[in-house]
C-alpha positions in Angstrom: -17.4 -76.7 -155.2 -18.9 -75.3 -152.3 -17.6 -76.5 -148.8 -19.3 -77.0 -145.4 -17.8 -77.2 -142.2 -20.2 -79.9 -139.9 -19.5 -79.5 -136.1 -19.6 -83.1 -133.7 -21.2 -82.2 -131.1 -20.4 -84.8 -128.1 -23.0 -83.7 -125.4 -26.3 -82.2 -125.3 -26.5 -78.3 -126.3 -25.9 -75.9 -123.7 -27.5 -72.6 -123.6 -26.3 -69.5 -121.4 -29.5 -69.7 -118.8 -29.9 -66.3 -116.6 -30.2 -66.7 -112.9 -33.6 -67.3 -112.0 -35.2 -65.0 -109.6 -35.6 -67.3 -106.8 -31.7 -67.9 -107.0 -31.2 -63.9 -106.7 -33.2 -63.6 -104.1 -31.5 -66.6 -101.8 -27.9 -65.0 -102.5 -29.2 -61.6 -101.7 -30.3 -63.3 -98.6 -26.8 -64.9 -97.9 -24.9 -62.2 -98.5 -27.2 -60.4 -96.1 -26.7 -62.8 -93.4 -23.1 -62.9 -93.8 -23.0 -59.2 -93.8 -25.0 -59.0 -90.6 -23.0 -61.7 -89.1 -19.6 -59.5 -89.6 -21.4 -56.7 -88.0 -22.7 -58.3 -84.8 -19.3 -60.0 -84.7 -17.5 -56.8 -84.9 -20.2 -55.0 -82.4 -19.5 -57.9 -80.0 -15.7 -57.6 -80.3 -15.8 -54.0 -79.5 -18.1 -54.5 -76.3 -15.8 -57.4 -75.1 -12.9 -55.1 -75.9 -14.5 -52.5 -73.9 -15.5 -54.8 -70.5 -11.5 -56.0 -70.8 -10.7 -52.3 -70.5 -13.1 -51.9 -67.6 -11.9 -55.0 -65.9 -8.6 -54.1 -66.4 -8.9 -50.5 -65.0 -10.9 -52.0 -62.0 -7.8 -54.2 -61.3 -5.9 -51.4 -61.7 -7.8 -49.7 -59.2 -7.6 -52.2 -56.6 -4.4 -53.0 -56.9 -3.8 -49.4 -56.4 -5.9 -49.2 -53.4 -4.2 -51.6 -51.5 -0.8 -50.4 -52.3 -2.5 -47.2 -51.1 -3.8 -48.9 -47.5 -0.2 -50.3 -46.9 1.7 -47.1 -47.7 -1.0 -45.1 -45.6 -0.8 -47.5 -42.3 3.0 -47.6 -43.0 2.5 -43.8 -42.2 0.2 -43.6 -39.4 2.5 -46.4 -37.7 5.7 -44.0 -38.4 3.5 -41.1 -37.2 2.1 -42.1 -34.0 6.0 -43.8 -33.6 7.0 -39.9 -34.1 3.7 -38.8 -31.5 4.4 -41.2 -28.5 8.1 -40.3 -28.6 6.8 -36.3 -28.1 4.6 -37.7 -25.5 7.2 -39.6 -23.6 9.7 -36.5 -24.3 6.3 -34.3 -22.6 6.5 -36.9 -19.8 10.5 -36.7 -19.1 10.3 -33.0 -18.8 7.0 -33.6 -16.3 9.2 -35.4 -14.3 12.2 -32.6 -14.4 9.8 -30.1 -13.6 8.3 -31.8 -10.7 11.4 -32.9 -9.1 13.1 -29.6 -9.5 9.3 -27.6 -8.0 9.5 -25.9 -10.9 6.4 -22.8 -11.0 3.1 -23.1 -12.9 4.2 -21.3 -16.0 6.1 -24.6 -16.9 2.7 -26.9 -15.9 1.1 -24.7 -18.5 3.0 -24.7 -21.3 3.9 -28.5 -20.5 -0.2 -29.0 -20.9 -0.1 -27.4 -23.8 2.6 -29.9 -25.4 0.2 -32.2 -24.2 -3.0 -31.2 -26.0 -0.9 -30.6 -29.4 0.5 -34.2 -29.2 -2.6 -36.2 -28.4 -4.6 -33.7 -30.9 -2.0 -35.2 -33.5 -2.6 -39.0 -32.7 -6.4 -38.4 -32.5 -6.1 -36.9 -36.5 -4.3 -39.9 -37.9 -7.3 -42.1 -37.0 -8.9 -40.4 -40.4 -7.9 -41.6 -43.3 -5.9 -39.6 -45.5 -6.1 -41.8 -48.9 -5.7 -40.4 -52.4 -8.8 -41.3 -54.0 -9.2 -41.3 -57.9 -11.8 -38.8 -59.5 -13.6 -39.0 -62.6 -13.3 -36.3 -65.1 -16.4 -34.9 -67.1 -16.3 -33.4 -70.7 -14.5 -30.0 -69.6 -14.5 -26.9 -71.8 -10.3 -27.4 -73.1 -8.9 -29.9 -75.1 -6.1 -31.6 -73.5 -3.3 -33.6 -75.3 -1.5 -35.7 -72.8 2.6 -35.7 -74.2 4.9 -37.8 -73.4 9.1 -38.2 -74.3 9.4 -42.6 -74.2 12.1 -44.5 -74.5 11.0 -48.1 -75.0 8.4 -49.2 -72.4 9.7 -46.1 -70.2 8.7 -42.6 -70.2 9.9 -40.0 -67.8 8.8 -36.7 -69.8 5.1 -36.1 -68.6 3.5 -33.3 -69.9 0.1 -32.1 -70.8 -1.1 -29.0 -73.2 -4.4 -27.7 -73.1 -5.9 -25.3 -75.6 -8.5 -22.8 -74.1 -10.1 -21.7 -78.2 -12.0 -18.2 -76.0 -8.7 -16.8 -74.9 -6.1 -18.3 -77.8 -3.8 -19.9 -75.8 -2.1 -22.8 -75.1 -1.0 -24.0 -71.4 1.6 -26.2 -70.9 3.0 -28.1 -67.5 4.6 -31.1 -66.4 3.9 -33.7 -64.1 7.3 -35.3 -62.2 7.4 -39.6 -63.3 7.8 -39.9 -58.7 4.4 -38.6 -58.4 2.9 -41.3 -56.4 -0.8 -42.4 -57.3 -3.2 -45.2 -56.3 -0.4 -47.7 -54.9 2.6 -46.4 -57.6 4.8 -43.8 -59.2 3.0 -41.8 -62.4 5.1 -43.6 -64.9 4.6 -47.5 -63.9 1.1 -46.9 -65.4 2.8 -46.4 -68.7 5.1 -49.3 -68.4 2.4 -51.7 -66.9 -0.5 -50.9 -68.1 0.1 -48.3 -70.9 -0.9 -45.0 -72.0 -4.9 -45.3 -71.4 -4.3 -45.7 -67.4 -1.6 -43.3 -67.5 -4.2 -40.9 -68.7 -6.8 -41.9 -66.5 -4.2 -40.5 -63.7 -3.0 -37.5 -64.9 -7.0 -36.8 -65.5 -7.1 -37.5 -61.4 -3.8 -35.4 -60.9 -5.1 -32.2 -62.9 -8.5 -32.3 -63.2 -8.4 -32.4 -66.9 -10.3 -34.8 -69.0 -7.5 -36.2 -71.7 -8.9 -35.9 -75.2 -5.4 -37.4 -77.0 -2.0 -38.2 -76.5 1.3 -38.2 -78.2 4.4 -40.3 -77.5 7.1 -39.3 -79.3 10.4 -41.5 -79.2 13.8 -39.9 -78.8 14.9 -40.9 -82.3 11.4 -38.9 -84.0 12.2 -35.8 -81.5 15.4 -35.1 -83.4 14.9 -35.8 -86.7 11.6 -33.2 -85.9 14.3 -30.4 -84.5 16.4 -31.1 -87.8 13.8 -30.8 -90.3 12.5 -27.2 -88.6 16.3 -26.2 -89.4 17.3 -26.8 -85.4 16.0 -24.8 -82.4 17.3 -21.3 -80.9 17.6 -21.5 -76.8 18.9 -19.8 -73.9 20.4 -21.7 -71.6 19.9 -19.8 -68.2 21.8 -22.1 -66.3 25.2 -24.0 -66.8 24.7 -27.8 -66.9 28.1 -30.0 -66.3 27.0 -33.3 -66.6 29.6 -35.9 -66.3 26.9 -39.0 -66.9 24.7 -38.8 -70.4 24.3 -41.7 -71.5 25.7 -42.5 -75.0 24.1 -45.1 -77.9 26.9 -47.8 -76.9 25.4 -48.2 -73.6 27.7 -46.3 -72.2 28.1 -42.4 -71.1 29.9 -39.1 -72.2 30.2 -36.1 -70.2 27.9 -33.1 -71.4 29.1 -29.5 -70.8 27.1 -26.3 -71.5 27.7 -22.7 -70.7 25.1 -19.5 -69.7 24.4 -18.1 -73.1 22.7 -18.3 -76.7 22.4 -21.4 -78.7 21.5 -22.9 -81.8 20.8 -26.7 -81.1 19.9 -29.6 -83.8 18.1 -32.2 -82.7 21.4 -34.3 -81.3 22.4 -31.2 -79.1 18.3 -30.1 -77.8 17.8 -33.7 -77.0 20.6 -33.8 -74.9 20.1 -30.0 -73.4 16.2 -32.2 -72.6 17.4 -35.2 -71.2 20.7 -34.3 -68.9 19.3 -34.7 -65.4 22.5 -35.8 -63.3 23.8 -32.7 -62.1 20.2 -31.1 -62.2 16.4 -32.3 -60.4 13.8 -33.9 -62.5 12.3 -30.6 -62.0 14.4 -28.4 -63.8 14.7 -30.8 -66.9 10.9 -30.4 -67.0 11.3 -26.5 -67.1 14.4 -27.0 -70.0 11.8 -29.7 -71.9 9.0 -26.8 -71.6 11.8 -24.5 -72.8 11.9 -26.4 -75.8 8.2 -27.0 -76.5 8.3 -23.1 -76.5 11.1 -23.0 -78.8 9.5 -25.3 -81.8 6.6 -23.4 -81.1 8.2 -20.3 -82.2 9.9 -22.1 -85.0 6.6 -23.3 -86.2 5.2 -20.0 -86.2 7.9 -18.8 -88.9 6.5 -21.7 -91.3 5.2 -20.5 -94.7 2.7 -22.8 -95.4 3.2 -22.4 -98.9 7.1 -22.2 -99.7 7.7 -24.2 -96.6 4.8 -27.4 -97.4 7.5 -29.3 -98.1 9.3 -28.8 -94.7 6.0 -29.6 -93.0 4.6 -32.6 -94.9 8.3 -34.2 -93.6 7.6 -32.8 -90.2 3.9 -34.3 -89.8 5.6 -37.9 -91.5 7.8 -38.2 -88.9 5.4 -37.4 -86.1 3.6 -40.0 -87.1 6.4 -42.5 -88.4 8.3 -42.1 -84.8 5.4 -41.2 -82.1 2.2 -42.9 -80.8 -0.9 -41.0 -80.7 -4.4 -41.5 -81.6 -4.3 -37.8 -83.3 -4.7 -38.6 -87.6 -2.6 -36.2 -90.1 -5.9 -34.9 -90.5 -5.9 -33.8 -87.2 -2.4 -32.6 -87.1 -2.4 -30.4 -90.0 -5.8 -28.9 -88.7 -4.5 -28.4 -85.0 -1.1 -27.2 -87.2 -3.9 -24.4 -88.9 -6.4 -23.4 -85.8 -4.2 -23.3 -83.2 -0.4 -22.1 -84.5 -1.0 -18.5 -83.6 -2.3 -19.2 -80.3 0.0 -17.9 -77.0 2.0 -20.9 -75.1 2.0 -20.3 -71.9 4.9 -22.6 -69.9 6.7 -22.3 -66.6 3.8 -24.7 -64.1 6.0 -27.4 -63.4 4.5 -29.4 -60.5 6.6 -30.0 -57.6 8.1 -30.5 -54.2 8.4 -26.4 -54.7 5.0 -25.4 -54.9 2.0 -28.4 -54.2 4.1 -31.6 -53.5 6.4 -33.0 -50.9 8.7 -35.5 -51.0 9.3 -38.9 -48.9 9.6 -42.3 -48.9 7.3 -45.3 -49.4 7.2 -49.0 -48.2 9.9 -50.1 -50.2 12.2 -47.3 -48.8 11.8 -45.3 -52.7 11.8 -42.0 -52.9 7.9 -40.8 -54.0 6.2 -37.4 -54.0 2.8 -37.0 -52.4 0.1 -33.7 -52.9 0.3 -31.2 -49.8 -2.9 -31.6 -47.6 -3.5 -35.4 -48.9 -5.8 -34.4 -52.4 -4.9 -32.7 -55.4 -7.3 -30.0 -54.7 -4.4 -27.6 -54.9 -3.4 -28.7 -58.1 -6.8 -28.6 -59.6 -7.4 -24.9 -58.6 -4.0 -23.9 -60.0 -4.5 -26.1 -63.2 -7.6 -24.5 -64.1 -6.4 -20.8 -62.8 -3.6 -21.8 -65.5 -5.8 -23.0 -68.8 -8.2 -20.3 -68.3 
């Protein structure tokens, strides 16, 4: 007996129905609107982004200027203090002179001390503000580095690659440079690494194309992966205050001689600064620079890939910088066989001298009131 099998429908039949065109063409129209809507949202984000920037390095600026106003009449005040006490000096020994009858060899040279001194108060009516300059497109590429700790960084370097000649220049910039109302460094701490750039640019003539900020802890696992660094050490350091990881310091010792540092022991050969100037830890960090340079150079990219994919991790796990892995590994390929030169460290030596500001801190400012000198031997440098 054959059996059916009857099936209760409770509703009406259904039947799979395809979109109709109509209803393709409105949600290709939605989705289009949404879509445009995320990109005139995101174009509109960026050009706010960009006029906070602008505002921001306007304020900046201002700020800076009137810092700059009271730390130049704070001069001019302390100057013509320094040119009226000459003047009343001249007029003391005007009064010797004439009482004794002294002869007109001492008039003369007495008008002479004269003329100097009021030639002296008449310059100080000019005004000797640092003014900020804007960089162009130049024909190196500058990378802006800098050693942080936390919000701070007092390692200030910049390396520029001049592709015509193969070479790489390297110099350092002291953190008590004093710019636009403030030391170097605050910009850092303040306002962060785009104004701090934006200085240097003013300081060296350089437009900034990148920047790297590499934190104490990512410079010495670096040293340690390369296998550690070889250095000289051409003069003893005795250091009785380095400051330890418990807050705390230990005394650092080393002699003239050879070494072989890790990154624990090059860190601290970088950093020791108590018995030395800022100035000569910016020649021993340049020392090192050169040093991993040479290690680098010894790198086989193909028995050693392993070495460098860790190196290029931990650039990027334990530094800042707008520079990809891309960009590493290709700046790694172009540019490894390229001279360093090192040994321009800017300072109260050669185009700076030091004084002290408002607050009674200790600043350097560029001989002859612009960093004209420094531009000319910047660029004299990198080409």
């Amino acid at each position: 007996m054959k059996m059916e099998n009857n099936v209760l429908h409770l509703g009406p039949e259904w039947e799979e129905k395809k979109p109709s065109k109509l209803w393709r063409i409105l949600s290709f129209l939605l989705v289009s609107m949404i879509f445009t809507g995320l990109i005139w949202l995101n174009n509109d984000l960026e050009s706010g982004l960009m006029e906070s920037e602008t505002q921001l390095a306007s304020l900046v600026d201002e700020i800076g200027e009137i810092r700059n106003e009271s730390f130049s009449l704070s001069q001019q005040v302390e100057s013509q203090e320094t040119i009226l006490r000459l003047i009343g000096d001249d007029f003391t020994s005007l009064e010797t002179i004439l009482s004794k009858g002294e002869n007109a060899n001492e008039f003369t040279g007495l008008f002479e001390d004269f003329s100097q001194d009021f030639a002296k108060l008449e310059a100080l009516k000019s005004d000797d503000s640092l003014e900020l300059s804007s960089v162009e497109q130049d024909d190196t590429i500058d990378i802006l580095l800098l050693g942080t700790n936390g919000s701070h960084t007092d390692t200030i370097m910049v390396m520029s690659i001049y592709e015509p000649k193969q070479q790489i220049s390297l110099f350092s910039i002291p953190r008590d440079l004093y710019i636009n109302g403030r030391r170097i460094n605050a910009y850092y701490t303040y306002y962060g690494v785009d104004q701090l750039a934006r200085m240097v640019e003013s300081v060296t003539g350089l437009k900034i194309d990148n920047y790297a900020q590499v934190d104490l802890n990512g410079f010495v696992q670096g040293v340690d992966i390369l296998g550690g660094l070889d250095l000289y050490v051409d003069k003893a350091i005795q250091d009785g205050s380095y400051p330890n990881s418990n807050g705390g310091y230990d005394p650092y010792v080393i002699d003239v001689g050879h070494y072989h540092m890790d990154g624990a022991d090059a860190l601290k050969y970088a950093r020791s600064r108590k018995s030395t100037t800022d100035f000569d830890r910016a020649a021993r960090q340049q020392k090192i620079v050169y040093a991993v340079k040479n290690k680098l150079q010894q790198v086989d990219l193909v028995t050693d890939m392993k070495s460098l994919s860790q190196l290029f991790q931990t650039a990027l796990s334990f530094s800042t910088t707008d520079l990809t892995l891309l960009d590493l590994v290709s700046h790694f390929h172009d540019y490894n066989d390229f001279v360093l030169n090192t040994g321009l460290v800017i300072s109260n030596r050669n185009y700076l001298y030091s004084t002290i500001n408002v607050s009674g801190a200790y600043i350097l400012l560029p001989t002859g009131g612009s960093f004209a000198q420094i531009h000319s031997a910047v660029y004299e440098l990198v080409h």
